[in-house]
Residue, then its C-alpha position, 0 to 999 in steps of 0.5 A: x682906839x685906846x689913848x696912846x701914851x705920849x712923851x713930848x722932849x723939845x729944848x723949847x718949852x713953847x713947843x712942848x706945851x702947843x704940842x701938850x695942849x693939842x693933844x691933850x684930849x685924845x693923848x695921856x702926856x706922861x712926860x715933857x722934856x727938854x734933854x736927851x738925858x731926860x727923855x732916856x729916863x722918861x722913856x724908862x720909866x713912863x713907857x710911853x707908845x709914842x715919843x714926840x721927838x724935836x730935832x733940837x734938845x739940851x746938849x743934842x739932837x733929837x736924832x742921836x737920841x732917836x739913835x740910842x733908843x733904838x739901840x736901848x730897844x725902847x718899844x716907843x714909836x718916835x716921831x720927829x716934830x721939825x721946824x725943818x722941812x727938808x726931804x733929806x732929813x725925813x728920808x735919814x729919820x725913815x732909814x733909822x727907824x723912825x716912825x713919822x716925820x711931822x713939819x711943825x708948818x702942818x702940825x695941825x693937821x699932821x700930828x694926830x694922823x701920824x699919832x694914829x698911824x704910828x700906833x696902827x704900826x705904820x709910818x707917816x711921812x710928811x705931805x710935802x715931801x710925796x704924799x703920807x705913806x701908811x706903810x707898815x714900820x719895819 
């Protein structure tokens, strides 16, 4: 598999770097962002196949920017990174068109494998909410 190009946007710094230096072997990191002002020209201008997405960033939340990427039609697959494990808001980042959901509690375990489903076209939904799911992306 080729190295996926990542772009990681969280408001806390802590969280981008844990999230860099985990993945940092298998993944090229071509950005890390703290606002949604900053991931929109990030992901112009470095085109990354996957956006690592916190729920929280600078000035608004994660999904209203997954909103307007999917809107700009930035080809990147998001995946939201949350602290939250809430199943409502993994069913509302699927209906969007999200590619994964990823609790910060497994991220361990969880990320690489949604980094590689995503990228294989499929979606990766959290274990805790009913099992990961490898179900083509609409």
């Amino acid at each position: 598999m080729i190295r996926p190009r990542l772009l990681i946007a969280d408001q806390n710094h802590g969280i981008r770097q844990t999230l860099a230096d985990l993945l940092q072997e298998n993944c090229d990191i071509v950005g890390m962002v703290a606002s949604g002002r900053s991931l929109l020209a990030e992901a112009e201008t470095t085109s990354p196949d996957v956006i690592l997405l916190g729920v929280a960033l600078e000035e608004t939340t994660g999904f209203e920017i997954a909103r307007c990427l999917r809107r700009s039609g930035c080809p990147a697959k998001i995946i939201i990174v949350s602290l939250h494990e809430s199943r409502d808001l993994v069913r509302a980042a699927l209906a969007m068109g999200i590619s994964g959901y990823v609790f910060m509690s497994r991220v361990l375990d969880d990320l690489p494998a949604a980094i590689e489903a995503v990228c294989r076209g499929e979606t990766f939904e959290p274990a805790l909410v009913g099992g990961t799911t490898t179900e083509p992306a609409a």
